[in-house]
Backbone of each chain as ProteinMPNN parsed JSONL, in Angstrom:
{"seq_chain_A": "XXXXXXXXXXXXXXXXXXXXXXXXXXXXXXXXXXXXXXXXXXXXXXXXXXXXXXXXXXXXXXXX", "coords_chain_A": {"N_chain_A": [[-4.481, 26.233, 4.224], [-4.359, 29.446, 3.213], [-2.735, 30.977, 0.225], [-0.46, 33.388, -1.516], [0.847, 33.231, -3.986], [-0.005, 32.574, -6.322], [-1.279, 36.028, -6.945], [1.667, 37.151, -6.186], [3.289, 36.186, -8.109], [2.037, 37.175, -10.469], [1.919, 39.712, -10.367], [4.804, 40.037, -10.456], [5.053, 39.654, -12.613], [5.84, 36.775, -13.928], [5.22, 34.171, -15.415], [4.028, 30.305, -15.078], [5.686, 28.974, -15.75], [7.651, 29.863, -15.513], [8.063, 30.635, -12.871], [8.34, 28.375, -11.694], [10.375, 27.29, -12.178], [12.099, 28.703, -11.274], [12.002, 28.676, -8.52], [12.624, 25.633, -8.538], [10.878, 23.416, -8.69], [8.566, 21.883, -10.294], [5.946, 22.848, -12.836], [3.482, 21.645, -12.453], [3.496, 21.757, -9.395], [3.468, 24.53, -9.078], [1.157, 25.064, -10.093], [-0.576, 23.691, -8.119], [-0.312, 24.978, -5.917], [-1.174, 27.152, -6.195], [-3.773, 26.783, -6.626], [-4.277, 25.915, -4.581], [-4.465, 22.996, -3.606], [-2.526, 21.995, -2.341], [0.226, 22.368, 0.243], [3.017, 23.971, 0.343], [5.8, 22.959, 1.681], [8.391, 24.198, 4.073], [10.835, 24.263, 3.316], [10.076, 25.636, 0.936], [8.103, 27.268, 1.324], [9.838, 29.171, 2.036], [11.491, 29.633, 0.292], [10.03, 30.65, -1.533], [8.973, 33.082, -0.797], [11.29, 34.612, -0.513], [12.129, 34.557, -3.299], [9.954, 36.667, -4.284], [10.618, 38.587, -2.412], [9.098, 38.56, 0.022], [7.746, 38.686, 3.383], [7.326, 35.504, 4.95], [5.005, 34.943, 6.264], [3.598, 36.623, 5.161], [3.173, 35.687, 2.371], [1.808, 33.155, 2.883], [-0.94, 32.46, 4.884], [-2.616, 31.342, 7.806], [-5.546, 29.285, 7.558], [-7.956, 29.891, 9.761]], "CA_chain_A": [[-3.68, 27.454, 4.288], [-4.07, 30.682, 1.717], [-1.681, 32.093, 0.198], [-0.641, 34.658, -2.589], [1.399, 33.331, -4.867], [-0.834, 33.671, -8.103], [-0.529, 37.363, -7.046], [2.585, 37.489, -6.124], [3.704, 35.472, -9.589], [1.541, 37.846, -11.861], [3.038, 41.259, -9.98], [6.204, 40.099, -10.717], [5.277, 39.136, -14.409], [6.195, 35.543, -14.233], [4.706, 32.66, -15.93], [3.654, 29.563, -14.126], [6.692, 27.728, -15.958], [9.365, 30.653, -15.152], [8.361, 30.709, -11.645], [8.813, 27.032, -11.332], [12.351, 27.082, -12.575], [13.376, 29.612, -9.898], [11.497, 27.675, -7.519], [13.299, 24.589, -8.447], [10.048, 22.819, -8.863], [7.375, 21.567, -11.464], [5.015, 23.359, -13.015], [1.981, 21.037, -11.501], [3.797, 21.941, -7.975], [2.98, 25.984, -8.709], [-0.447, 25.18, -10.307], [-1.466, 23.207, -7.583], [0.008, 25.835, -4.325], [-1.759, 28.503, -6.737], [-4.978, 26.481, -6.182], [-4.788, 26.0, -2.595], [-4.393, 22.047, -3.269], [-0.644, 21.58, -1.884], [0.335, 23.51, 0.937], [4.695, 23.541, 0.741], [7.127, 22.337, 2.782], [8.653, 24.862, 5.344], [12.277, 25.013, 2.698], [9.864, 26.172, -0.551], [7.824, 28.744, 1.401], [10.799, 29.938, 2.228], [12.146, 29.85, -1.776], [8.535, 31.672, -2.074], [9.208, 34.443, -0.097], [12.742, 35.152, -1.332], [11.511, 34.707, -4.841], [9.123, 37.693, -4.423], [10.552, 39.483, -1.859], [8.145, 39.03, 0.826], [8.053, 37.685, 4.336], [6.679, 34.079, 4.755], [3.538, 35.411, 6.653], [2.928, 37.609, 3.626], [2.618, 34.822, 1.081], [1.459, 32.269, 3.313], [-1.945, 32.801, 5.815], [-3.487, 30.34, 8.036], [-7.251, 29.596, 7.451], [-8.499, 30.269, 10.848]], "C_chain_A": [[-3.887, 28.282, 3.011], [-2.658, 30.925, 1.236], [-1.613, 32.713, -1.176], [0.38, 34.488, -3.614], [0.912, 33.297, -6.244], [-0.632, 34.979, -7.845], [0.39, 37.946, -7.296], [3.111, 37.518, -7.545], [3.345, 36.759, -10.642], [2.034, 39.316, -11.304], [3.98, 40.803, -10.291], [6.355, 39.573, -12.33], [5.521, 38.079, -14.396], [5.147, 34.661, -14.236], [4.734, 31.517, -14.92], [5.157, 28.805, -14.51], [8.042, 28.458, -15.387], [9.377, 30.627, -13.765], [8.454, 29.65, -10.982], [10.296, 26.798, -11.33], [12.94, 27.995, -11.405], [12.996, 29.375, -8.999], [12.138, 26.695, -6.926], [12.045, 23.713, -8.161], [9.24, 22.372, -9.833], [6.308, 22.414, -11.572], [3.728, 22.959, -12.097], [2.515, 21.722, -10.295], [2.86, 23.607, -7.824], [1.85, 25.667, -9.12], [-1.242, 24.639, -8.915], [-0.941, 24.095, -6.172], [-0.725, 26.847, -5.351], [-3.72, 27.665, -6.712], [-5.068, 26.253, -5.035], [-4.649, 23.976, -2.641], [-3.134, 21.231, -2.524], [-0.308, 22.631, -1.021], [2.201, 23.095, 0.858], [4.705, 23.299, 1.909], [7.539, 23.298, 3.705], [9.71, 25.639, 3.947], [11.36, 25.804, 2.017], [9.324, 27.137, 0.262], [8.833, 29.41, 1.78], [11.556, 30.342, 0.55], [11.258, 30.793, -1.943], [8.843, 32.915, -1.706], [10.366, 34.967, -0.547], [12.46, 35.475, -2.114], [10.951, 35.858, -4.875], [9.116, 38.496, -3.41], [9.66, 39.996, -1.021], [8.617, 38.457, 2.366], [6.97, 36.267, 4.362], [5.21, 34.214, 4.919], [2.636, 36.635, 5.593], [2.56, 36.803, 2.603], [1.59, 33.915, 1.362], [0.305, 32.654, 4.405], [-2.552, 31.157, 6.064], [-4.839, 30.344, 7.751], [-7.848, 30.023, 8.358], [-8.34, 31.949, 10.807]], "O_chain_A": [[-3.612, 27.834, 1.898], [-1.652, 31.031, 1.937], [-2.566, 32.605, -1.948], [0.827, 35.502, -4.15], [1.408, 33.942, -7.168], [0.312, 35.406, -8.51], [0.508, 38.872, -8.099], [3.354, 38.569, -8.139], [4.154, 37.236, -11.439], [2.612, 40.007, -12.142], [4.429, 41.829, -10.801], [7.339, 39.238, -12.99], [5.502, 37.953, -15.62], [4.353, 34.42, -13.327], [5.422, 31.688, -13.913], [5.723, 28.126, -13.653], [9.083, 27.947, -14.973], [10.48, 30.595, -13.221], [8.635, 29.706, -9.765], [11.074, 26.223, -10.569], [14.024, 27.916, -10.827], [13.676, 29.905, -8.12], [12.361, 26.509, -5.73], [12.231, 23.122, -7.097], [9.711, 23.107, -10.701], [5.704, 22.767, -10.56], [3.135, 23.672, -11.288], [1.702, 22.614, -10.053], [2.009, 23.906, -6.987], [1.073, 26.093, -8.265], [-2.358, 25.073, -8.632], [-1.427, 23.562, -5.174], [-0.705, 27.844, -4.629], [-4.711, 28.388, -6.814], [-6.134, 26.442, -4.45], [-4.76, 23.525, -1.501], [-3.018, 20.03, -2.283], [-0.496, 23.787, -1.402], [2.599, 22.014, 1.292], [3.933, 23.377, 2.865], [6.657, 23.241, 4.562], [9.65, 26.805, 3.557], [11.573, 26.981, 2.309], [9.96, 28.182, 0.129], [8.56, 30.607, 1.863], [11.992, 31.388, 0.069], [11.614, 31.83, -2.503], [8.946, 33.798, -2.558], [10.224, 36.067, -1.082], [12.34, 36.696, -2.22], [11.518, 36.476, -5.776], [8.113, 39.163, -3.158], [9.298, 41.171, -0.964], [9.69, 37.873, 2.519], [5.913, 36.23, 3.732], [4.351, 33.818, 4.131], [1.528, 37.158, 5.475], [1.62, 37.161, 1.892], [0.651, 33.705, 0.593], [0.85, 33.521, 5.089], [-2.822, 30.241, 5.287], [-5.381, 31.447, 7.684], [-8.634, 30.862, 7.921], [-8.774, 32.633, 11.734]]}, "seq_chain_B": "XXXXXXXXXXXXXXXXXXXXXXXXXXXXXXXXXXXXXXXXXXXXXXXXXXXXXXXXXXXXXXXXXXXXXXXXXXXXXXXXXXXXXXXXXXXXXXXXXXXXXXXXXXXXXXXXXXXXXXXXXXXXXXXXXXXX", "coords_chain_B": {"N_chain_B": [[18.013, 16.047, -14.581], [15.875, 15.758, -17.247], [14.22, 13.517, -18.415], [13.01, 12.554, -21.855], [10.241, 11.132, -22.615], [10.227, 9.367, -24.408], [12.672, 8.399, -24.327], [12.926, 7.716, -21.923], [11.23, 5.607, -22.005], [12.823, 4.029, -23.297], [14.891, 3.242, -22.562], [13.97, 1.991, -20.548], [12.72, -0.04, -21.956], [15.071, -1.923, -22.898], [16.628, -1.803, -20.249], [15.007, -3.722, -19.044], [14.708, -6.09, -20.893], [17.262, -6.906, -20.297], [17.441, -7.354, -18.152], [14.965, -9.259, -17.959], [16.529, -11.183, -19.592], [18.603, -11.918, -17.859], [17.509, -12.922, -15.44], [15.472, -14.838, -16.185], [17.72, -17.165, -17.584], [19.137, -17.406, -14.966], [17.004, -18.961, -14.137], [16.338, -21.191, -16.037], [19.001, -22.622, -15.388], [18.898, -23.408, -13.222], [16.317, -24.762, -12.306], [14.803, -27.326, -12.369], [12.5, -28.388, -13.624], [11.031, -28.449, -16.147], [11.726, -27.839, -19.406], [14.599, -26.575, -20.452], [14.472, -24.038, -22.188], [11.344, -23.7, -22.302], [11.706, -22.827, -19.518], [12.95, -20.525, -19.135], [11.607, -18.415, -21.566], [9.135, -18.254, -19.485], [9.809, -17.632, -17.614], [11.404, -14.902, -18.383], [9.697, -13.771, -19.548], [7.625, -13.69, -17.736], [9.218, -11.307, -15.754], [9.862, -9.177, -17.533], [7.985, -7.431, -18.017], [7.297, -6.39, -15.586], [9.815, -5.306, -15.013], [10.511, -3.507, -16.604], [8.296, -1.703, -15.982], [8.868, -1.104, -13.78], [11.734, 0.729, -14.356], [10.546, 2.582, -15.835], [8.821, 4.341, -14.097], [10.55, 4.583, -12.574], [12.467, 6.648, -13.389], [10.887, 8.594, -13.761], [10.584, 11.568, -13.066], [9.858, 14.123, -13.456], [10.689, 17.887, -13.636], [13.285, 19.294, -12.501], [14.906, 16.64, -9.907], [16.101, 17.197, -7.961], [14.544, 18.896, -5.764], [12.582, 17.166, -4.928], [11.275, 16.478, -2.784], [9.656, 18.641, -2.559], [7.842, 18.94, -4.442], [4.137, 18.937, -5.646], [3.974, 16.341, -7.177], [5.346, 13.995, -5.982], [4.218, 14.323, -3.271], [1.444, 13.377, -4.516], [2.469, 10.653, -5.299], [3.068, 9.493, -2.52], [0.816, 9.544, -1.372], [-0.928, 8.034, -3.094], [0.052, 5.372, -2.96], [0.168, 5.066, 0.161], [-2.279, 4.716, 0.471], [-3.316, 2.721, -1.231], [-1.916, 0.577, -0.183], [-3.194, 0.338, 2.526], [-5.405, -0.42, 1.313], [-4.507, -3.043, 0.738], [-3.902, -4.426, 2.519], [-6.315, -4.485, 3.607], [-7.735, -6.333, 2.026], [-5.999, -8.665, 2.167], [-6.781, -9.248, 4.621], [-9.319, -9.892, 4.562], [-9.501, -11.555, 2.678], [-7.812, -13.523, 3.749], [-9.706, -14.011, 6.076], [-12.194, -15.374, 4.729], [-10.747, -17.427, 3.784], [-10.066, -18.769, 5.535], [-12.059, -19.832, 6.943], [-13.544, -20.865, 4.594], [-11.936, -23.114, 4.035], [-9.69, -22.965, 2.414], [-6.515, -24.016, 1.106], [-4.483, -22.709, -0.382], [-3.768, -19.411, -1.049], [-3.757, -17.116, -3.737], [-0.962, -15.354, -3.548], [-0.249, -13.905, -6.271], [-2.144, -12.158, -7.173], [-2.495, -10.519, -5.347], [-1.072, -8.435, -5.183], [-1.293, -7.646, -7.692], [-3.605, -6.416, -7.398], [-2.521, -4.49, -6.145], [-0.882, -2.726, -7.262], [-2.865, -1.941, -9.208], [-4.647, -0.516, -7.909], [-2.932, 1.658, -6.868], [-2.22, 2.681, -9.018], [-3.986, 3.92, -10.071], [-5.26, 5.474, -8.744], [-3.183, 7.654, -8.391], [-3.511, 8.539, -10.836], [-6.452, 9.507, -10.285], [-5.999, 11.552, -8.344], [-4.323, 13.282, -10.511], [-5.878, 14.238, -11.695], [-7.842, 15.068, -10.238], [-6.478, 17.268, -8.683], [-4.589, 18.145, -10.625]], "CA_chain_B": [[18.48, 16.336, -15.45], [14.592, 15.916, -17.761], [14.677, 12.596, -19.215], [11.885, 12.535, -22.465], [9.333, 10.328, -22.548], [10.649, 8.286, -25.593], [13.965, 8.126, -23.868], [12.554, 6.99, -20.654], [10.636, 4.085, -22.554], [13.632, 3.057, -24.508], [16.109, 2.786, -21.724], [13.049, 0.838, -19.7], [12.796, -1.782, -22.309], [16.557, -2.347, -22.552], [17.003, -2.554, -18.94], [13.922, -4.931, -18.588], [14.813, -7.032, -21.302], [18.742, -7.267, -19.992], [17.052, -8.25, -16.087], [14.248, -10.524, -18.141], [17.237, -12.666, -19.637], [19.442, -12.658, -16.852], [16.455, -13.909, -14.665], [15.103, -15.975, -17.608], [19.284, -17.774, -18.038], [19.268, -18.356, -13.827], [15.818, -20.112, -13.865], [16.694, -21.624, -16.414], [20.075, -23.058, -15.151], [18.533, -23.977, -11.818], [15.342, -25.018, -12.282], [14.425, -28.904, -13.786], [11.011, -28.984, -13.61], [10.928, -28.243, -17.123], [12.918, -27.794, -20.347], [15.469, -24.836, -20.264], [14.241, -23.307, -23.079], [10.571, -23.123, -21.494], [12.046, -22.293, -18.2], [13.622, -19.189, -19.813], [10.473, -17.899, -21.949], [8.516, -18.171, -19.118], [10.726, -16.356, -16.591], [11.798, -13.923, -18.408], [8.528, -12.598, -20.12], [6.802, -13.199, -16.552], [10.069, -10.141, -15.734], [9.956, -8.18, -18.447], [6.965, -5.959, -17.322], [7.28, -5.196, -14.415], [11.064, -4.578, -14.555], [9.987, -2.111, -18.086], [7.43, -0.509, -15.282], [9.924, -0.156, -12.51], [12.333, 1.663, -14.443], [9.942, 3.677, -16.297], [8.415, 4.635, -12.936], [12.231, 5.622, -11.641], [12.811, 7.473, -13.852], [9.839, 9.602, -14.255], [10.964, 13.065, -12.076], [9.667, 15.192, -14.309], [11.867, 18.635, -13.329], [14.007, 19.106, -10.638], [14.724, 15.875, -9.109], [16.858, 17.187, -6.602], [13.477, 19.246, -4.916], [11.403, 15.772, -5.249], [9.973, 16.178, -1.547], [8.667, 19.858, -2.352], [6.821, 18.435, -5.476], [2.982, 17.932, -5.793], [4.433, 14.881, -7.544], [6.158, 13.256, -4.628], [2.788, 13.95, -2.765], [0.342, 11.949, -4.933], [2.981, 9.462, -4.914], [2.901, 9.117, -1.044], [-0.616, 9.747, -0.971], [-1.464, 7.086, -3.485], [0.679, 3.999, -2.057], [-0.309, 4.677, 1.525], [-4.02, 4.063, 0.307], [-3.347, 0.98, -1.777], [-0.873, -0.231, 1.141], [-4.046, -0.071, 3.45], [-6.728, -1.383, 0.663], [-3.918, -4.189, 0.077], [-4.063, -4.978, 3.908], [-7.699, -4.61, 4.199], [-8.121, -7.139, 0.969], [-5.573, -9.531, 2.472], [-7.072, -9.848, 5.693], [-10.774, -10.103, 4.073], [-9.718, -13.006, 1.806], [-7.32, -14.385, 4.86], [-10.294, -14.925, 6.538], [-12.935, -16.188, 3.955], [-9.734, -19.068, 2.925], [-9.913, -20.141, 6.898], [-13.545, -20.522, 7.025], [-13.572, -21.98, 3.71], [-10.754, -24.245, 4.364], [-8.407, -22.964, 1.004], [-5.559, -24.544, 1.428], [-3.716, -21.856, -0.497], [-3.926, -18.043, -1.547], [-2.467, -16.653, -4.485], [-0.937, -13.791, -3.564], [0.094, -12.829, -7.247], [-3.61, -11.445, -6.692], [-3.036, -8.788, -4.126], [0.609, -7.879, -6.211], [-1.864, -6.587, -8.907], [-4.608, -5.469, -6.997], [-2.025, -2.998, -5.183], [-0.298, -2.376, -8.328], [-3.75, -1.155, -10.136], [-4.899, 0.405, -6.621], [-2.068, 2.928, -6.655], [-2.036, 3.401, -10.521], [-5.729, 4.408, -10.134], [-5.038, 6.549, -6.772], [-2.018, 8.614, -9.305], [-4.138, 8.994, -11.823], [-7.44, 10.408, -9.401], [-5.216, 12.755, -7.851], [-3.715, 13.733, -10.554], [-7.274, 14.737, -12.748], [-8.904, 16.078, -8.956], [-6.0, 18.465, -8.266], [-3.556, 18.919, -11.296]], "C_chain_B": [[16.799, 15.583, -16.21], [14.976, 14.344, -18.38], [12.492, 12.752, -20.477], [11.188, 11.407, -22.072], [9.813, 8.525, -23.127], [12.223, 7.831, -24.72], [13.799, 7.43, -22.289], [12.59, 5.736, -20.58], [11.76, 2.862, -22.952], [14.584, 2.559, -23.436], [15.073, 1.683, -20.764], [13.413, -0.33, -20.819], [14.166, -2.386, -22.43], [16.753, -2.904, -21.545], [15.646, -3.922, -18.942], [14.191, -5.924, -19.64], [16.536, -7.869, -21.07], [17.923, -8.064, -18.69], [16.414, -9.615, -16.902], [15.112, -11.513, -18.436], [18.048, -12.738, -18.959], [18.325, -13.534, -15.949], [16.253, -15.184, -15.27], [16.216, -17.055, -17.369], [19.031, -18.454, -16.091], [18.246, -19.481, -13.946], [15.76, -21.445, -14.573], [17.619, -23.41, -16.297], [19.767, -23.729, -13.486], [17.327, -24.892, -11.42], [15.631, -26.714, -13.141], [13.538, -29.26, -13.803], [10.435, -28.992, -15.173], [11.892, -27.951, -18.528], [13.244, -26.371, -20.116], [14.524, -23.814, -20.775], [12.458, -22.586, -22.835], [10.974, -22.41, -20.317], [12.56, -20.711, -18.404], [12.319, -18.656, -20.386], [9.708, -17.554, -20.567], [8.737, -17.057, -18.111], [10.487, -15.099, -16.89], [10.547, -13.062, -19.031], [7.902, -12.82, -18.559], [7.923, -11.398, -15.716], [9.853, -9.274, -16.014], [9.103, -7.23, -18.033], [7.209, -5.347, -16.706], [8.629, -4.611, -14.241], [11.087, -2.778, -15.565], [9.523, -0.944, -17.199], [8.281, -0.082, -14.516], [10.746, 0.528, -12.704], [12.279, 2.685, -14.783], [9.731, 4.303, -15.227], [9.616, 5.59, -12.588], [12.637, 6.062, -12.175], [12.17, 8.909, -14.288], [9.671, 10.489, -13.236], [10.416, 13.862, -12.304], [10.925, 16.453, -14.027], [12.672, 18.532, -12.265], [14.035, 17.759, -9.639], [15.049, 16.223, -7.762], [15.765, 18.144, -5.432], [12.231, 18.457, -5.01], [10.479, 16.245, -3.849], [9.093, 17.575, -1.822], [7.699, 19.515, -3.28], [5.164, 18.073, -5.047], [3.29, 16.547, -6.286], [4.318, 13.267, -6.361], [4.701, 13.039, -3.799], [1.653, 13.361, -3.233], [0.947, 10.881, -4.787], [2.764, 8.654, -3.968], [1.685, 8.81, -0.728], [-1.351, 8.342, -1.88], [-1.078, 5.835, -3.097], [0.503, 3.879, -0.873], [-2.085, 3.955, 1.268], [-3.896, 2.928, 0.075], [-2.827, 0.394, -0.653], [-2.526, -0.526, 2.172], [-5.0, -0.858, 3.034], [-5.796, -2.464, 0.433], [-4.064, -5.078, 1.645], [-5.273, -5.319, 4.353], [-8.497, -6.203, 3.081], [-7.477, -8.784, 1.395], [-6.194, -10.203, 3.52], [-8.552, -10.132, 5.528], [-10.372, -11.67, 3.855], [-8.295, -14.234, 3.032], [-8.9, -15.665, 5.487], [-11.279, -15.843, 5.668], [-12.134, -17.882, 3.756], [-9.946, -19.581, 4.511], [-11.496, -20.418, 7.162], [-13.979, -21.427, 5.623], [-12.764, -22.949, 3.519], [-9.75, -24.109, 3.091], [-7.082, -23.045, 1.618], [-4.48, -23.41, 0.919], [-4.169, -20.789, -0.892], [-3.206, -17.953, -2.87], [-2.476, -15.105, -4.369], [-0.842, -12.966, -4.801], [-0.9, -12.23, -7.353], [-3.045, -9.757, -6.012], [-1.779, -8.079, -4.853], [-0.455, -7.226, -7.232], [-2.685, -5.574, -8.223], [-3.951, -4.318, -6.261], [-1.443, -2.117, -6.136], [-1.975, -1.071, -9.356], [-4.325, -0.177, -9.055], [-4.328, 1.791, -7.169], [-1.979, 3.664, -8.21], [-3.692, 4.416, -10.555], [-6.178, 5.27, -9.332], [-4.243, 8.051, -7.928], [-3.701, 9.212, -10.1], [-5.179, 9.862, -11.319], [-7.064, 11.66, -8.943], [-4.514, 13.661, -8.824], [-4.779, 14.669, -11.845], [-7.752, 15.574, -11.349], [-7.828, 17.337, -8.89], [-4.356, 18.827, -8.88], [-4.184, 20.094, -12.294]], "O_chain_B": [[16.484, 14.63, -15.497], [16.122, 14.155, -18.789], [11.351, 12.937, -20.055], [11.619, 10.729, -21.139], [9.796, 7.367, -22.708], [12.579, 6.653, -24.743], [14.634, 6.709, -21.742], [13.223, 4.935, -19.891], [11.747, 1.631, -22.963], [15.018, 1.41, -23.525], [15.542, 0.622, -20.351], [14.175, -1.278, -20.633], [14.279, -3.515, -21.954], [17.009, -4.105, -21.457], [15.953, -5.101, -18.765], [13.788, -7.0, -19.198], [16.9, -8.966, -21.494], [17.939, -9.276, -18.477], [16.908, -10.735, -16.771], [14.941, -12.622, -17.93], [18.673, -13.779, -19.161], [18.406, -14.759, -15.858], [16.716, -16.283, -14.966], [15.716, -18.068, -16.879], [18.808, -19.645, -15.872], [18.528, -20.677, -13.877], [15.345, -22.502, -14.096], [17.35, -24.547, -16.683], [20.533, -24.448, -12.844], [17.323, -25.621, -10.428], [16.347, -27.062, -14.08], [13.362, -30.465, -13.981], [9.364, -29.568, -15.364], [13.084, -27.886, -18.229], [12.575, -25.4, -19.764], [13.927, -22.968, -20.11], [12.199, -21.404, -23.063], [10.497, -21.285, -20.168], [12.37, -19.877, -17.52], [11.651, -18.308, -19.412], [9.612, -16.332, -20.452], [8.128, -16.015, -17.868], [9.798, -14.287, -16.272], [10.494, -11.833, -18.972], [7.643, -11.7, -18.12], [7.254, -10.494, -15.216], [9.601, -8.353, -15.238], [9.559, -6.145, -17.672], [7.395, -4.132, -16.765], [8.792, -3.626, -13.52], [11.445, -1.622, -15.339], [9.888, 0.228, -17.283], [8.565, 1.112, -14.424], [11.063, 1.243, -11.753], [13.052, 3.621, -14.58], [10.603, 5.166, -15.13], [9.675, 6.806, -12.4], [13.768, 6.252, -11.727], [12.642, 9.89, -14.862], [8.718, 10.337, -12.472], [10.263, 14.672, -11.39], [12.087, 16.076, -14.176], [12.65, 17.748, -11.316], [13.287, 17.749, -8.662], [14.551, 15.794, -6.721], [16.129, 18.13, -4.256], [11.097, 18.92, -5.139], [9.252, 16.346, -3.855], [7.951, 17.65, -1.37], [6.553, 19.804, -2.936], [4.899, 17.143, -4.285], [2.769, 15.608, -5.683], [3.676, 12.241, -6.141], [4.142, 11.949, -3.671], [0.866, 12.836, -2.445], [0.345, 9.966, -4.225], [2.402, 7.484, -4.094], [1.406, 7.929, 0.084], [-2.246, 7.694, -1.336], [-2.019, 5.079, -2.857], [0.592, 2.731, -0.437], [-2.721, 3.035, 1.782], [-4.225, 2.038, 0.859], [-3.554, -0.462, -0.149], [-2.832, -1.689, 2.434], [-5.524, -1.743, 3.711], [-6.377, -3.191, -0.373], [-4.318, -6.281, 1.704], [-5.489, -6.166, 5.219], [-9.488, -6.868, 3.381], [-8.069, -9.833, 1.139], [-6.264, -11.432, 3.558], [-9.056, -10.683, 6.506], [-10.715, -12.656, 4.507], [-8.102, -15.444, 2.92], [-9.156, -16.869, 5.472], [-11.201, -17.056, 5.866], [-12.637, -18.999, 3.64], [-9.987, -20.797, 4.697], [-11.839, -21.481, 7.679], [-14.625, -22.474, 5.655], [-13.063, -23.729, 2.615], [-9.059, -25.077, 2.775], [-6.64, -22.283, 2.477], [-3.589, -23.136, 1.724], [-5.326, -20.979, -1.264], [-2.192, -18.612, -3.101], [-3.208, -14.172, -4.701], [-1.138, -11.771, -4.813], [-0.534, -11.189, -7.897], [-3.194, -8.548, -6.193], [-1.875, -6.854, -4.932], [-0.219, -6.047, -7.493], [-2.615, -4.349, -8.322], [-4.584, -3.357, -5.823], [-1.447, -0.899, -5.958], [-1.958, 0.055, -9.853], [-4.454, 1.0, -9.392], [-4.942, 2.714, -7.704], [-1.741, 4.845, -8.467], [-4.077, 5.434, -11.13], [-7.313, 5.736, -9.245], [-4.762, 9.153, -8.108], [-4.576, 10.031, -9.821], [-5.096, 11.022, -11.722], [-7.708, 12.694, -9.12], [-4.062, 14.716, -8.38], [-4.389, 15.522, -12.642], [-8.022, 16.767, -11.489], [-8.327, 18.451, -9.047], [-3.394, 19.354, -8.322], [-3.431, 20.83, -12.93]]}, "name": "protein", "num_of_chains": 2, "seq": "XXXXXXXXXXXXXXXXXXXXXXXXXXXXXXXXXXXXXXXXXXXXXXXXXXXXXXXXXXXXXXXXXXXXXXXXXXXXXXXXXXXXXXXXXXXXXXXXXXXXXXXXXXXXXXXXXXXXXXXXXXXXXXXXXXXXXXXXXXXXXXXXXXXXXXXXXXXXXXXXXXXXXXXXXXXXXXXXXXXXXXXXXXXXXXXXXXXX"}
């Protein structure tokens, strides 16, 4: 799955560690959904999308 | 709530050396194959480790425990103990059969207790150099 939260993160100015804390997650967690190695859970893309004010299908893209 | 590193360690060896001499004191007190005082040494330092590791281990959350399942964390975790769990099954049932064609009367499992133990430490660690 793609998705856009390195984008999102750096449009909204936040650091990998600040956007963990309003996440409610670990740093490794955002480094590794900002590499494509961890795809979340259903709750966090939903935290994701709140967080940055998007809809889910905006942060999140299937590969196909 | 973050626990440090040093504070992790210190409360591990505490607890593991409180479990090693309660263990140590039963085996002790139950056992007569040997003098107390061996029966105790032996116990309780065979304890002490792994109880040191198991609390270090449970205690090591890093942030946010209370969003553990959203964690990359949580997922090498899972991801590394299902592997060992299968190489511990695939190792057991190897050296199962070799002991019935060679006629070994016994196994020692404390064997496959490490080999799953270094498995999964070695699984963490892979996962956590390939995709931290």
């Amino acid at each position: 799955m793609h998705n856009r939260l390195k984008a999102l993160r750096e449009e909204a100015g936040l650091s990998q560690a600040e956007c963990a804390d309003a996440l409610g997650v670990s740093r490794q967690t955002v480094i590794s959904i900002e590499k494509g190695h961890f795809d979340p859970r259903l709750s966090l893309a939903f935290r994701i999308s709140r967080l940055f004010d998007v809809a889910v299908d905006e942060a999140f893209t299937p590969d196909d | 709530m973050t626990t440090t590193r040093t504070t992790r360690w210190t409360i591990a060896a505490a607890a593991g050396t409180a479990v090693a001499a309660v263990v140590g004191l039963v085996a002790a007190t139950t056992r007569d194959d040997a003098p107390d005082i061996v029966t105790f040494a032996v116990f309780a330092a065979a304890t002490l480790p792994f109880v040191v590791a198991l609390v270090a281990i449970g205690l090591d959350r890093t942030e946010h425990p209370e969003q553990a399942e959203d964690s990359i964390e949580s997922q090498w975790t899972t991801r590394a103990s299902s592997g060992a769990f299968y190489d511990t099954i695939v190792a057991m049932a190897v050296t199962a059969f070799a002991a019935s064609v060679l006629d070994w009367e016994t196994l020692p499992l404390w064997i496959f207790v490490l080999l799953g133990l270094a498995d999964m430490s070695a699984r963490l660690v892979i996962l956590q150099r390939r995709e931290g």
